[in-house]
N, C-alpha and C positions, 0 to 999 in steps of 0.2 A: 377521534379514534383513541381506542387504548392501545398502544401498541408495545407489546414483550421484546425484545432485543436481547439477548442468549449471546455468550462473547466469551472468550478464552482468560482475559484482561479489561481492562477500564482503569482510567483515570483514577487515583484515589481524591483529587478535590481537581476543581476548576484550574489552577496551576499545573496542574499535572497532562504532562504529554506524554502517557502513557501508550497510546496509537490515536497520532492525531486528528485522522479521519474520521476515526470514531467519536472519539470526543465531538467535533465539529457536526457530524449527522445528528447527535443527541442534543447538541444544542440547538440545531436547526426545527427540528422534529416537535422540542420539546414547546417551541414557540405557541406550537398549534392542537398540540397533541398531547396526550395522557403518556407519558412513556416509564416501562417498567424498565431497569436493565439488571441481567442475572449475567454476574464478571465470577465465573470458573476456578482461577487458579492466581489471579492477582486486582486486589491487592493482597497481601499474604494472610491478613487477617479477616476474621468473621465478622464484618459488620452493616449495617444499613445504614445510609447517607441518600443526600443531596447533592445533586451534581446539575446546574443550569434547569432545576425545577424538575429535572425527574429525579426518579428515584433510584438507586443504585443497590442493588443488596449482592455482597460480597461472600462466597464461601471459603475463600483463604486457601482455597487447594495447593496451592504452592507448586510442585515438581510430585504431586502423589503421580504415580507412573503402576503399573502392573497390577494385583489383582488390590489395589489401594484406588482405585478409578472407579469398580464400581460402587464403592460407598460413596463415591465423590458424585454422580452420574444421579445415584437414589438419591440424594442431599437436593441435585437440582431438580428433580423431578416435583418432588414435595416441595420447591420451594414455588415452582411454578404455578400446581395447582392449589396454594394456600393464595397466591396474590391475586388468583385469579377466580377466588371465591373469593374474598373481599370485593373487586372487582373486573369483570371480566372481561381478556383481550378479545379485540377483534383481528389480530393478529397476531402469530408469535413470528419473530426471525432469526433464524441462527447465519451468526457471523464466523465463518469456517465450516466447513462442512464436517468435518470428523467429530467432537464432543460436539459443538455448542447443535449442528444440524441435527444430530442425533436426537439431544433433546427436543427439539422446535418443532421436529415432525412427530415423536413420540407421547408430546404434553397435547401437540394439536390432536392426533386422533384421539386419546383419553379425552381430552375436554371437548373432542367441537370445533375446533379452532383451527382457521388457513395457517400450512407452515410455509415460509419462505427460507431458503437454503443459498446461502453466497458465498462460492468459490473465490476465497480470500488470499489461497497461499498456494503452496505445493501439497493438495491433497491428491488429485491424481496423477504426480509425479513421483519414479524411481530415479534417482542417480546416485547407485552405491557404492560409486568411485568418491564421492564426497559422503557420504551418510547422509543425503539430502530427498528428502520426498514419503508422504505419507503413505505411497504404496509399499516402502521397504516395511511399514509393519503391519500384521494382519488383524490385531485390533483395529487399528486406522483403517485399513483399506473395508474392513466389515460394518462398522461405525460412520463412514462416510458412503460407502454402497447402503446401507438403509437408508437415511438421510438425501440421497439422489434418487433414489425409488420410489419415495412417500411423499414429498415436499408438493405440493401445490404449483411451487413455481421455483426456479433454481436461477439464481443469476451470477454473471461473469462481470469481470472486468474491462475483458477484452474480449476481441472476435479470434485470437487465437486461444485463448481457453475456453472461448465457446464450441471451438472446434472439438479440443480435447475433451469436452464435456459429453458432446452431444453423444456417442454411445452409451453412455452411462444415462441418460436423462430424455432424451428424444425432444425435437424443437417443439412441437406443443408446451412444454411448463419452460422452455429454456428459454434466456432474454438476457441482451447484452444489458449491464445496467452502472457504469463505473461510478467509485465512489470522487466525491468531487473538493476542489480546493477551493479553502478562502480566497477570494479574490480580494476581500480588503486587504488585509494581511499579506498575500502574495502577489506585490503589482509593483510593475516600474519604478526605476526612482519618479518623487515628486517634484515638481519646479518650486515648490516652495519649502521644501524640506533636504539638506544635507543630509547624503548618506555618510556613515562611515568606510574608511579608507580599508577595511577589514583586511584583503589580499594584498596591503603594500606595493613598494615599486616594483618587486621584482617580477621580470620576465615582460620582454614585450605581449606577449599571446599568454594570457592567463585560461589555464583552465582547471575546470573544477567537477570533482567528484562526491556524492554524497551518500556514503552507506555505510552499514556492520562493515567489520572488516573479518569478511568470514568467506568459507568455501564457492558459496551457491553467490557471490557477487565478484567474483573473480578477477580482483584486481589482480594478480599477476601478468593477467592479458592487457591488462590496462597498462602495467608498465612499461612492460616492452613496446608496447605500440608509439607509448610516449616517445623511450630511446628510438624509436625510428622515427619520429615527427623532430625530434631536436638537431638530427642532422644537417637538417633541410630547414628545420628554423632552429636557431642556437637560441634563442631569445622565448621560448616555450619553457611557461612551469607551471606545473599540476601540483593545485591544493587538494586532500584529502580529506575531506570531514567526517567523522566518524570513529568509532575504537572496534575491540574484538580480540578476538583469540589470535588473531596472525598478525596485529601488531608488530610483532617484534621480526617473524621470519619476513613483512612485506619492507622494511626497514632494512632487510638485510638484502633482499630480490633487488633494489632502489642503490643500495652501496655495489653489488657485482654488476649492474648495468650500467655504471657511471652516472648516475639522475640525481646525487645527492645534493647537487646544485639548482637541480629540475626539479625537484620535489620538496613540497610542504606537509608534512603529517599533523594535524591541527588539533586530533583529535575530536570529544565530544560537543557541538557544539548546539547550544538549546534552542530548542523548535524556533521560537520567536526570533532569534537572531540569522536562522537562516535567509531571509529575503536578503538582508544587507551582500552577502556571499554572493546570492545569485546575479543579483544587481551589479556587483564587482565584478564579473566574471566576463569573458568574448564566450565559453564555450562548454558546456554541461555535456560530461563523457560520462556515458553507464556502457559497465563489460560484463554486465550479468550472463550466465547460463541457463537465467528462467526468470521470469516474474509474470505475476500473476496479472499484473498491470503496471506499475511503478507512475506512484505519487510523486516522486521527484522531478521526474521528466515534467509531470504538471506544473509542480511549485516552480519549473526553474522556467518554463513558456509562458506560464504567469507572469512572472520578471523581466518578461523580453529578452530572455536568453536561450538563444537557440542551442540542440541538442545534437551531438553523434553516438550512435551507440550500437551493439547488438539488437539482433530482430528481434526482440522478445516483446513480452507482455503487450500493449497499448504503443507500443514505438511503430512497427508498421504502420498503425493507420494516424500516425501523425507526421513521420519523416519521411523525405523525398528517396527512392531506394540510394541513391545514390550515398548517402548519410548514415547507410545501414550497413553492416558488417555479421556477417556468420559469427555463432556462436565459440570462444577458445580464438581466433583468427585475427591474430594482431596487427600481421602485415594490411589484411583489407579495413581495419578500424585504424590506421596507423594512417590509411590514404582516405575516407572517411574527414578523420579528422583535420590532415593536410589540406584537402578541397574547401575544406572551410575558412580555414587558415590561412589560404593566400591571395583573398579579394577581400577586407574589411565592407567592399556591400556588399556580398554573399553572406556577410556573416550579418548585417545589418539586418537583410531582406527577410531572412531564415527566423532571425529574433522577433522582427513585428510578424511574421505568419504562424509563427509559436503563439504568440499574445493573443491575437485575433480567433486564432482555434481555439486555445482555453478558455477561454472568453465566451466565447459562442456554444461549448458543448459541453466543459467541463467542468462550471465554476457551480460551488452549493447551489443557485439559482435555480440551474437549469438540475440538477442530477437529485437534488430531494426532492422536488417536486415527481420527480418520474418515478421515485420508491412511495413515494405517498400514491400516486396513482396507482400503482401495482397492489398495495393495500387496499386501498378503497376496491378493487376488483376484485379481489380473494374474498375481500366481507360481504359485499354484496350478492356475489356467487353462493355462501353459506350462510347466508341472510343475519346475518350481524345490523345492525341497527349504525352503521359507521357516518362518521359525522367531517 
């Protein structure tokens, strides 16, 4: 098949972990596949490359925002239908529903062509208490309402975004379809390979966090919950991997609770390096107030590290409720994480039933193959010639 891929971002070469799902699909795809991909706004420059044998063409959009969007919007439009007279897709798909869906359904009716629409982020989320979510602005919410209106087929991550979708989309084109993890790359330690000691001796009960350090992933709740798990275990300490804007203020949330002993700020640490983390870790804490899915949860069940977190994204339908915690709610993520914490085979059991699920429903094997099917039925539906 030829298949168009439309994206906010991409890789600027094979090193680069620009979103590594994405990279990872395109390299998957591109095994078997023709694949075109049109990256929006990064890398910041105009160019066309190679990336794992597809093709990558860059428009450098950078941060163009306000009536600098729709030059940026015609740039992809033409860029679509020039690559697609050279040769043409049998599918397009936009990865976020606001720009890149907008384009994927507006090049397919121009050209002919199924568009596929995946609800990537907070597009139809408001929380204006954080400035978080694409329905706080009405380009976005207009640009991702056409884009769920027109598409062919609209996929989620989870079955709670499928939920929040399906007014917008109706279950005829909607389909749970999440994006899926290396399982080479993200697996247990080996018997015949030494990990590194990356989390050191400190703290009986390691555990570990990994995201931006921004509004919409709410470590402050994570904090606190900590200060109430170290009570009851003195011997508790939370690595944080990741940087951001609140850096400095969640630094100082860590000194007023007493955790400055309980906490490790590690900072950025590179894609590749994270298995070693997860591998080290008893226990994988996410305080998010939303996710659309969350790859982490995956990469760290991949590693045989079991997960406490808020009900968001894909966490329901992988943790026991017991292990879930209401959104902001420290004290019930505080006992969450405590129930883990006080049987090492609770926490044992929790880790191989993480591994065994990712394994069986999330790994590239199983989750590309079901976007290539989805393909193949969009083409063949509109009689594309799909291979």
């Amino acid at each position: 098949m030829r298949i168009g891929l439309i994206t906010p971002g991409f890789s600027a070469d094979e090193s680069d972990w620009c979103i590594p799902a994405l990279l990872d699909l395109v390299r998957e795809l591109s095994f078997r596949h023709d694949v075109y991909v049109l990256t929006l706004r990064y890398p910041h420059q105009r160019r066309t490359y190679q990336v794992f044998g597809a093709t990558v063409h860059a428009l450098g959009g950078a941060t163009a925002g306000g009536l600098h969007r729709l030059p940026l919007l015609t740039r992809g439009l033409n860029a679509i239908r020039r690559a697609h007279h050279q040769a043409p897709f049998d599918v397009l798909h936009g990865l976020w529903a606001d720009e890149p869906g907008f384009l994927a359904v507006s090049a397919g009716r121009l050209l002919g062509v199924p568009a596929v629409v995946s609800l990537l982020g907070g597009e139809l989320v408001a929380l204006p208490e954080i400035g978080y979510g694409g329905q706080l602005s009405r380009s976005n919410r207009w640009l991702a309402g056409q884009a769920l209106r027109h598409a062919q087929a609209v996929t989620t991550g989870s079955e709670l975004l499928r939920e929040i979708a399906a007014p917008y989309v109706g279950r005829g084109r909607l389909a749970v379809r999440p994006l899926g993890v290396d399982t080479h790359l993200f697996c247990p330690p080996q018997p015949d390979r030494v990990s590194e000691n990356v989390l050191g001796l400190a703290g009986e009960f390691k555990l570990l966090h990994v995201a931006s350090l921004v509004p919409i992933k709410d470590q402050v709740t994570l904090l606190r919950s900590v200060a109430v798990v170290a009570k009851q275990h003195p011997g508790v300490h939370l690595h944080v991997l990741g940087d951001g804007p609140l850096r400095v203020p969640l630094d100082t949330e860590a000194q007023a609770l007493n955790l400055s002993e309980h906490v490790t700020f590690h900072g950025h640490v590179p894609h590749e390096r994270l298995p070693d983390f997860y591998r080290a870790a008893d226990l994988f804490v996410l305080s998010s107030r939303y996710e659309s899915q969350s790859l982490v949860v995956l990469e760290a069940g991949a590693c045989g590290c079991p997960t406490a977190g808020t009900a968001v994204g894909i966490l329901p339908e992988l943790l026991l409720p017991e292990y879930l915690a209401p959104v902001g709610d420290s004290a019930a993520l505080a006992a969450a994480i405590g129930l883990l914490l006080e049987q090492r085979q609770r926490l044992a059991e929790a880790g191989l039933a993480a591994y065994r699920l990712v394994n069986s429903r999330y790994s590239l094997s199983q989750t590309v193959p079901a976007f290539e099917a989805l393909y193949r039925t969009l083409a063949s539906s509109s009689g594309s010639d799909a291979e």
